[in-house]
Each structure stands twice: as C-alpha cells, then as structure tokens.
DOLUM-947134 format. One record per residue (C-alpha): chain; x, y, z negated. Coordinates in Angstrom, 2 decimals, decimal comma, padded with zeros to 5 digits. Example, Ala and Ser with C-alpha at 12.3 -4.5 7.8 and 13.67 -1.06 7.14 Angstrom:
<pt><chaine>A</chaine><c1>012,30</c1><c2>-004,50</c2><c3>-007,80</c3></pt>
<pt><chaine>A</chaine><c1>013,67</c1><c2>-001,06</c2><c3>-007,14</c3></pt>
REM end
This chain:
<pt><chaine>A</chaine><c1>000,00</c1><c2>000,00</c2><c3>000,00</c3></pt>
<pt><chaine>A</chaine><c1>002,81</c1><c2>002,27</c2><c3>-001,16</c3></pt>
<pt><chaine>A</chaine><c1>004,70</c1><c2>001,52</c2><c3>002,22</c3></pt>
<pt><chaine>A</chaine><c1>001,74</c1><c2>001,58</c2><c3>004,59</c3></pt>
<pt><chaine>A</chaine><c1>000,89</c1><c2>005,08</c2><c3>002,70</c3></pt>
<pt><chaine>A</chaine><c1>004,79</c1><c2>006,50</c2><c3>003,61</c3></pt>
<pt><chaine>A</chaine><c1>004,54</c1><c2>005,64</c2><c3>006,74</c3></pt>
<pt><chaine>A</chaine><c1>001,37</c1><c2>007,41</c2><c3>007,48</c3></pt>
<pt><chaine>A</chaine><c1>002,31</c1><c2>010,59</c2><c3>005,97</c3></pt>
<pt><chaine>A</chaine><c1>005,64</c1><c2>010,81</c2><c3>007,28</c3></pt>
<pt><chaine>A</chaine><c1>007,27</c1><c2>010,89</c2><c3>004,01</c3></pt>
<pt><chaine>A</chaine><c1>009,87</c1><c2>008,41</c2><c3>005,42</c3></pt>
<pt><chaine>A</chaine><c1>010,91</c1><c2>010,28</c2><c3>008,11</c3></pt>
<pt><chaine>A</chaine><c1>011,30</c1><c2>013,62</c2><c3>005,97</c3></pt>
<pt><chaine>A</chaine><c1>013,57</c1><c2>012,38</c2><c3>003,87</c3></pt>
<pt><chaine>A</chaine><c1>015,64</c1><c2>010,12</c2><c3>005,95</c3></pt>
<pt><chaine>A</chaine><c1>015,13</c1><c2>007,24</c2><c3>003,24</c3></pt>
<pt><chaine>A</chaine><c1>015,67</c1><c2>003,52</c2><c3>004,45</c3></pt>
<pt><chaine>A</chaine><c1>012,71</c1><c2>002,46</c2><c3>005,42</c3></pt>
<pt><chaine>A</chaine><c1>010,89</c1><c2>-001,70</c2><c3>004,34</c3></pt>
<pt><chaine>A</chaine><c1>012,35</c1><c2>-004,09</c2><c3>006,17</c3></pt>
<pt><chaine>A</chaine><c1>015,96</c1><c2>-002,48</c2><c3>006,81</c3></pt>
<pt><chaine>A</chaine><c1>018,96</c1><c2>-004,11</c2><c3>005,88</c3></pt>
<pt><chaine>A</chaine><c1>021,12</c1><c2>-001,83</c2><c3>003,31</c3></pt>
<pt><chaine>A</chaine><c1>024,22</c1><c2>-002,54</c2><c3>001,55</c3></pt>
<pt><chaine>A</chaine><c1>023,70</c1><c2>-001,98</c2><c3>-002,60</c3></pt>
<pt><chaine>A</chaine><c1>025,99</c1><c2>-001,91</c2><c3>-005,47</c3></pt>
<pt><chaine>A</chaine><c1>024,57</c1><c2>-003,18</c2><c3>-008,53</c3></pt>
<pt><chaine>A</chaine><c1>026,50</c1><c2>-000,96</c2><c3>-010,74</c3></pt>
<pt><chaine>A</chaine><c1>029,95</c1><c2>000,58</c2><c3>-009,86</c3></pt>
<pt><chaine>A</chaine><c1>032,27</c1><c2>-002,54</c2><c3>-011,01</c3></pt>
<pt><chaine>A</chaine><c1>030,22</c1><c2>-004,70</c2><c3>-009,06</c3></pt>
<pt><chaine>A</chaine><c1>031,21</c1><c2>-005,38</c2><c3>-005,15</c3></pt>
<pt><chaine>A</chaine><c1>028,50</c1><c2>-004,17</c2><c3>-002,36</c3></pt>
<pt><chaine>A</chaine><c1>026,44</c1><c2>-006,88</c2><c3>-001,42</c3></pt>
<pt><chaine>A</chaine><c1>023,10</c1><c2>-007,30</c2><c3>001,75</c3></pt>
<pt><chaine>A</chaine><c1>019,94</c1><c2>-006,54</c2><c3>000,54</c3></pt>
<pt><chaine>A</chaine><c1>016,41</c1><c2>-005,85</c2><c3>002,62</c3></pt>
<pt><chaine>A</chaine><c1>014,60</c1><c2>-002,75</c2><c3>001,33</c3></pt>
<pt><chaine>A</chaine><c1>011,22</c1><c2>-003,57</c2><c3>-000,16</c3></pt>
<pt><chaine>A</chaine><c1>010,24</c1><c2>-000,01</c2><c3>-000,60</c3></pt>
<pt><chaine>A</chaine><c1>011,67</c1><c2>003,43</c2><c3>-001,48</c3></pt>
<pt><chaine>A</chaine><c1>009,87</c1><c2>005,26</c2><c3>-004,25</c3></pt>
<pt><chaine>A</chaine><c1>010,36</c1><c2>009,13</c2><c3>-003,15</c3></pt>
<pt><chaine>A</chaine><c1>009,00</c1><c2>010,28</c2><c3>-006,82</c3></pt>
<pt><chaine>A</chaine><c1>012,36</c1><c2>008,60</c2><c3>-008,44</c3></pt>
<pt><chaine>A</chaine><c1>014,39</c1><c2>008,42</c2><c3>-005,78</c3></pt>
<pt><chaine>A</chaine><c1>015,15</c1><c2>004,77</c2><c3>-006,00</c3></pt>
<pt><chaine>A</chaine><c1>014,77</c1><c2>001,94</c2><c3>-004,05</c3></pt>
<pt><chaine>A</chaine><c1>013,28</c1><c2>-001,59</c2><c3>-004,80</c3></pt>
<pt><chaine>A</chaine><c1>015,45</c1><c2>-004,00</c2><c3>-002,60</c3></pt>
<pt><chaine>A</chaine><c1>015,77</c1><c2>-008,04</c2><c3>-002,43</c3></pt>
<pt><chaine>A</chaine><c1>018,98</c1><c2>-009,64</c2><c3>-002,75</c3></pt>
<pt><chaine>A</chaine><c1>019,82</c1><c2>-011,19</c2><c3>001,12</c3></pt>
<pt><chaine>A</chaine><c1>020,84</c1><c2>-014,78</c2><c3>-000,73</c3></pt>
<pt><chaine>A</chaine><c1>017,55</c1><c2>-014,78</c2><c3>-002,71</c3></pt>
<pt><chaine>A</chaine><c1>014,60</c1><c2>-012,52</c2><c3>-001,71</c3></pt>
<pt><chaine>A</chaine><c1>012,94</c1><c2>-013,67</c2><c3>-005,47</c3></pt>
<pt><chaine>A</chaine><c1>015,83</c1><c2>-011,32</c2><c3>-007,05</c3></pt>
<pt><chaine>A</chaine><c1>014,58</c1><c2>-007,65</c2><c3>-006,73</c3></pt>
<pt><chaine>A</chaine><c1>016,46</c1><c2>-004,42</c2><c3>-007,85</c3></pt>
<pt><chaine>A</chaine><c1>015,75</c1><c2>-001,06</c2><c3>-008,54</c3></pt>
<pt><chaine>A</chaine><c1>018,52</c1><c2>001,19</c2><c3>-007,65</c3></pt>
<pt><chaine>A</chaine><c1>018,96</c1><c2>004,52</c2><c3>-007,10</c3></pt>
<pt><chaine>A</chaine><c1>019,78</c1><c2>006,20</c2><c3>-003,72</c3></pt>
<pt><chaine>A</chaine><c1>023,96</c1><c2>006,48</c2><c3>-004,69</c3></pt>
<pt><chaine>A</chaine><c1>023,68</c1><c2>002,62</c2><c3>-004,93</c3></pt>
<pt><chaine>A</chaine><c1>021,63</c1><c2>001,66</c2><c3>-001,71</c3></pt>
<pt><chaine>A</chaine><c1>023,46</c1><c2>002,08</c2><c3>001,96</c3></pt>
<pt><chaine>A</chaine><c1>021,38</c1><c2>001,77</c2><c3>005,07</c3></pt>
<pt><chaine>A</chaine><c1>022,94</c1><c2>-000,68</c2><c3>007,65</c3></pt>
<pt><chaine>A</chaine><c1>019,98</c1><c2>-001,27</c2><c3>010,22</c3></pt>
<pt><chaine>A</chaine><c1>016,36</c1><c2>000,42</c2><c3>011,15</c3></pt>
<pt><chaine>A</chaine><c1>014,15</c1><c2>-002,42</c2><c3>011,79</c3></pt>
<pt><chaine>A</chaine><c1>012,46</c1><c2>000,49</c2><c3>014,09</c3></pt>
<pt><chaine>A</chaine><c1>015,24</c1><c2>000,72</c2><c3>016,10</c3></pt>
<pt><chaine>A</chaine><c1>015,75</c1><c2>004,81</c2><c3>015,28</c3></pt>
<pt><chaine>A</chaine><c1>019,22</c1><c2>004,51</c2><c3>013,92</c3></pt>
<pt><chaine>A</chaine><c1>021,04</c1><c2>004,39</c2><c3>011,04</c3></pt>
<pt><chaine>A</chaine><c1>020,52</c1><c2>007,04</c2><c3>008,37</c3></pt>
<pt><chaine>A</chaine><c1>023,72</c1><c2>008,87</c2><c3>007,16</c3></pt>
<pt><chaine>A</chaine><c1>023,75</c1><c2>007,72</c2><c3>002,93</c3></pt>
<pt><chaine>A</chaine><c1>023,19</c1><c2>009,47</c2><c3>-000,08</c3></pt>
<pt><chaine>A</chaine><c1>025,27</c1><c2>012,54</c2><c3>-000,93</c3></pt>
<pt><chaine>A</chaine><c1>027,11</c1><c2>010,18</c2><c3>-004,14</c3></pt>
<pt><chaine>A</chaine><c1>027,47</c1><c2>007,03</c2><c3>-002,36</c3></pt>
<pt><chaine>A</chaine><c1>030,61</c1><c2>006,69</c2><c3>-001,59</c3></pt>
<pt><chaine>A</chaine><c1>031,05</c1><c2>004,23</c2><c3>001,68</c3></pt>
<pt><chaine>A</chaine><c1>029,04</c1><c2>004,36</c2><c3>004,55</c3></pt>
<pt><chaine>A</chaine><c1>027,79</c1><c2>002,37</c2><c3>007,76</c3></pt>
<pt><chaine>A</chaine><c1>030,73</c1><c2>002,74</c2><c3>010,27</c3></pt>
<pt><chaine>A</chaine><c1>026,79</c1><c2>002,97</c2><c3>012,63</c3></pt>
<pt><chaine>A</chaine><c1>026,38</c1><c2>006,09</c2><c3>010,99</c3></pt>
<pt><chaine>A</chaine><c1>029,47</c1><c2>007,55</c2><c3>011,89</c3></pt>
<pt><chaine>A</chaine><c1>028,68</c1><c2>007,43</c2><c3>015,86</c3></pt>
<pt><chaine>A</chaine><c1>030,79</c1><c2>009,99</c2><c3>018,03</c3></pt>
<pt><chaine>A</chaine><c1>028,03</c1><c2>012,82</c2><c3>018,82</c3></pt>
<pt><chaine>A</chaine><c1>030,59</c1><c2>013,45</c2><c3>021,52</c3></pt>
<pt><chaine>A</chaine><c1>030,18</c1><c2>010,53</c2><c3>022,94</c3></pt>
<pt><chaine>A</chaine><c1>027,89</c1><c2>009,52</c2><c3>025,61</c3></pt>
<pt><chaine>A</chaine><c1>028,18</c1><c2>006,02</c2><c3>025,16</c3></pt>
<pt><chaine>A</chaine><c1>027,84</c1><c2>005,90</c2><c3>021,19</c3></pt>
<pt><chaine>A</chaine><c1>031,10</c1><c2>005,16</c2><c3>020,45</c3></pt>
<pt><chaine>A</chaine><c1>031,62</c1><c2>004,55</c2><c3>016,91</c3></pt>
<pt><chaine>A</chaine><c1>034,71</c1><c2>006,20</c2><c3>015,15</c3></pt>
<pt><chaine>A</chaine><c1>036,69</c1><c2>003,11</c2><c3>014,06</c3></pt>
<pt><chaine>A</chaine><c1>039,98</c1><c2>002,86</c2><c3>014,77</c3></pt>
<pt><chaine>A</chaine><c1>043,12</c1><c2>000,32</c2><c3>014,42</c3></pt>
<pt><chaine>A</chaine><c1>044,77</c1><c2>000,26</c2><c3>011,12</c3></pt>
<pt><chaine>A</chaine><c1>041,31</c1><c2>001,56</c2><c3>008,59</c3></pt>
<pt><chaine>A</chaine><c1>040,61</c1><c2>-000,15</c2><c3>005,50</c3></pt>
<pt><chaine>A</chaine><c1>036,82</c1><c2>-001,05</c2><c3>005,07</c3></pt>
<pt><chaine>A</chaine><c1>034,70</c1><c2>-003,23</c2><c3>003,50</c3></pt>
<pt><chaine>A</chaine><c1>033,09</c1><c2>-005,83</c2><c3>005,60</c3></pt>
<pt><chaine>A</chaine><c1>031,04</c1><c2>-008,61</c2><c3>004,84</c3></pt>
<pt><chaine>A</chaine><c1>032,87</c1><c2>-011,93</c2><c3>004,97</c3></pt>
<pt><chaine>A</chaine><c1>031,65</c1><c2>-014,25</c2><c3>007,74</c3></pt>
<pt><chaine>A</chaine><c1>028,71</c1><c2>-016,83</c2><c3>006,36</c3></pt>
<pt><chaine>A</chaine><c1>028,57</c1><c2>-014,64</c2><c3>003,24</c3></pt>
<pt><chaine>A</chaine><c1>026,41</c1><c2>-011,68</c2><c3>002,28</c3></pt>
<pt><chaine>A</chaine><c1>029,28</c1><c2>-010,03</c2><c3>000,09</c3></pt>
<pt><chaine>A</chaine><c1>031,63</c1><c2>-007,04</c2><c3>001,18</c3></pt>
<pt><chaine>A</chaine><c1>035,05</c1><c2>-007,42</c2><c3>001,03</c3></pt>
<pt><chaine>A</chaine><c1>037,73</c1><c2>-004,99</c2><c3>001,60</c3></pt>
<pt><chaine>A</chaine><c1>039,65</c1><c2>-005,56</c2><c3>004,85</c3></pt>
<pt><chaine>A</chaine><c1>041,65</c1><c2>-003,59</c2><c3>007,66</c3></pt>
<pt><chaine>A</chaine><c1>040,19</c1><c2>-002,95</c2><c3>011,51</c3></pt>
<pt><chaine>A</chaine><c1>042,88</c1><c2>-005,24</c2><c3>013,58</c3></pt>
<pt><chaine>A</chaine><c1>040,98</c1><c2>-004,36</c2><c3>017,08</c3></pt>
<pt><chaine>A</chaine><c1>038,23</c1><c2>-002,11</c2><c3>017,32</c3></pt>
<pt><chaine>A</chaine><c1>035,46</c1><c2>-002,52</c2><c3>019,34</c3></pt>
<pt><chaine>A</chaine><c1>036,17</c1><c2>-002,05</c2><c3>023,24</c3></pt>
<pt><chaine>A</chaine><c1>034,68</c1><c2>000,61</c2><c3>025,46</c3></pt>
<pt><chaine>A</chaine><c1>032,23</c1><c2>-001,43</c2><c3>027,89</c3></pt>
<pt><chaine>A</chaine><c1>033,46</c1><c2>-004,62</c2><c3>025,98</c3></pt>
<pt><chaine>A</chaine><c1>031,33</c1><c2>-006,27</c2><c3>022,90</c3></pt>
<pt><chaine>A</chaine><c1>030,61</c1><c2>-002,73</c2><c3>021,35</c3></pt>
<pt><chaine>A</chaine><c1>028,77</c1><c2>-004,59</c2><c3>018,44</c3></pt>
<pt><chaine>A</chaine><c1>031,62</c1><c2>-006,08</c2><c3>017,37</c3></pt>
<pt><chaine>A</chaine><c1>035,03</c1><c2>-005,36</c2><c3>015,49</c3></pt>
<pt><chaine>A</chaine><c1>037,77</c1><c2>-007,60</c2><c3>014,62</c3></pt>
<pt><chaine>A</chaine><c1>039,19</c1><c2>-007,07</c2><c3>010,97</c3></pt>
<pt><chaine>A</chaine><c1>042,03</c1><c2>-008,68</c2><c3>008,82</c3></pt>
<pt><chaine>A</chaine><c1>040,06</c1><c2>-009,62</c2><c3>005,31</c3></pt>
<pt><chaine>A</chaine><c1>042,76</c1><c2>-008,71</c2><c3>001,92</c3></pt>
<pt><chaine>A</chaine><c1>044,07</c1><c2>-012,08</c2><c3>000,64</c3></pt>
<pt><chaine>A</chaine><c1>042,87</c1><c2>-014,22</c2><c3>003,48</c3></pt>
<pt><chaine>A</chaine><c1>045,55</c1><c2>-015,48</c2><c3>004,39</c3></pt>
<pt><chaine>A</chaine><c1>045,66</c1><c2>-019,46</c2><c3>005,88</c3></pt>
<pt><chaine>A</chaine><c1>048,08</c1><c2>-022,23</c2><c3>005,05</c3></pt>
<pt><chaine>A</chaine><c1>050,99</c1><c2>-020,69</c2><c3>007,17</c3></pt>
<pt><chaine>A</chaine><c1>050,77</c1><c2>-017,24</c2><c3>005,72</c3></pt>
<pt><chaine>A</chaine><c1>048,77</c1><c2>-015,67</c2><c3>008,73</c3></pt>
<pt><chaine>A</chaine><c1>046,15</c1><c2>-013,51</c2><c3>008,47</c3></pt>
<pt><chaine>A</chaine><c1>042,97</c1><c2>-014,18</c2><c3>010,75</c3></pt>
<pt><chaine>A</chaine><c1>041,68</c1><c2>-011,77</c2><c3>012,68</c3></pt>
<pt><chaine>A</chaine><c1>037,50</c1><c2>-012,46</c2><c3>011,96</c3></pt>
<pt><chaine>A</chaine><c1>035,02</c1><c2>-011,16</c2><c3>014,12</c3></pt>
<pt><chaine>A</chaine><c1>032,29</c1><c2>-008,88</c2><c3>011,99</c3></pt>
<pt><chaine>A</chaine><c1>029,33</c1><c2>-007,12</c2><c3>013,23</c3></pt>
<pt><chaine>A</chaine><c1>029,72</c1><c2>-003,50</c2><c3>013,02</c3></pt>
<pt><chaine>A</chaine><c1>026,50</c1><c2>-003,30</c2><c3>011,25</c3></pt>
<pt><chaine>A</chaine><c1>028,19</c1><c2>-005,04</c2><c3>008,60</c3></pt>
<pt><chaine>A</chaine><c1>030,84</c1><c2>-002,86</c2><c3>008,02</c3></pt>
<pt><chaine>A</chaine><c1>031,34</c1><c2>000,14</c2><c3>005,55</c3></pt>
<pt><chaine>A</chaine><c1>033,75</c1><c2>002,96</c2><c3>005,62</c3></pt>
<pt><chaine>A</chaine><c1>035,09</c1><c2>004,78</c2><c3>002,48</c3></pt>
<pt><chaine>A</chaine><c1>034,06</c1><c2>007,90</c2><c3>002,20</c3></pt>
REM end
C-alpha cells in the first residue's frame, strides 16, 4: 500500500530514493562489510529503508539512507547517485556525462569493493581491465585482496559493473 501510494504521488521520483524491487548494496553498521539486498520499501518520513537480505529474503532491515546504496532500477531509469554520508558508490552512478556512449569512469589500477563471484558479499579488490569501449561494457575484470591461488597468482574475476562500488 505504502509503495503503490509512492509511486502514485511521485514521491519516489522527488527524492531520488531507491525504489521496491531495486537491488542496493547496505551496510549493517559501519564494522560490518557491504552486502546485496532488494529494497522492500523506502519510508520518506524517516528516511530509511526496509530492505531483504539477497541470501535470505525472510531477514529484513531497517537502515537509514547512509547505509543503503542503489545498484539497479528495476524500471530501467538509472542508477541514483547515494546518500550525501554514504561513503562508496555504484561505479553505474558515476557514468561519463561526456560521454555519448555511457562510459563509466573506471579505470586500471582503482581499488573497489566488488562482490565476490557466487557470493552476495563485497570485497575490496583492484580494476585489472576495465570494461572495453564497444566490448562487454557490463563487465570489469578485478584482482580480489588475498585471493591469491596455489601458485601465488592472483585471478583476474570477471564482476558485473552493477556489482561494483567505488570509495568515495
């Protein structure tokens, strides 16, 4: 009722707030690692959001806005820019105005946090190949911190760039 009632006034849109259904990234408190959540609903009189955990949609949080980091619009109208306080955001935020072609501003050698491949946790890691112009734009290749394999290498892992978070 609550979501059906945003969406008619245009309450979501005014503020920008994540909208149900998009994936964010949340912190449950700031010791805690950022981790995929959907939102269930944003609650403009607090300014919080109720989200479900991505592993287990029965685990639901309150947060505040600081804490929650849209990755995705299920309505396909981009990716809001985060809270003022939070302090990553979506590298699909960050898209080159400048650029015709939405080019996102990621380049070789930038530490983010990206979610580990078959996980839903963020874990900090440095861009190794960006994505290509005309190439697989929806993809980056990073080097995960302490991944290394049994001969001391470090893999490059392909990461959606919707799953990827830039320090701010």
């Amino acid at each position: 009722a609550l979501s059906a009632h945003l969406h008619a006034t245009g309450e979501f849109e005014s503020s920008g707030a994540a909208r149900p259904g998009d994936e964010v990234a949340i912190r449950l408190d700031e010791h805690e690692s950022w981790i995929l959540a959907t939102v269930v609903r944003f609650k403009p009189e607090s300014a919080c959001y109720d989200v479900a955990d991505a592993d287990d949609d029965r685990k639901v949080y309150e947060l505040p806005e600081a804490r929650v980091v849209p990755l995705t619009d299920s309505a396909g109208r981009g990716v809001s820019p985060p809270h003022a306080l939070a302090p990553v955001a979506s590298v699909l935020a960050a898209v080159d105005p400048a650029s015709s072609s939405g080019e996102t501003k990621i380049s070789k050698g930038d530490d983010v946090f990206a979610v580990y491949p078959d996980t839903t946790s963020f874990y900090p890691a440095t861009v190794s190949r960006p994505p290509r112009r005309g190439g697989d734009t929806g993809v980056c290749h990073v080097q995960f911190v302490d991944d290394a394999d049994e001969t001391g290498l470090n893999p490059d892992r392909a990461v959606p760039l919707k799953y990827i978070l830039r320090q701010l």
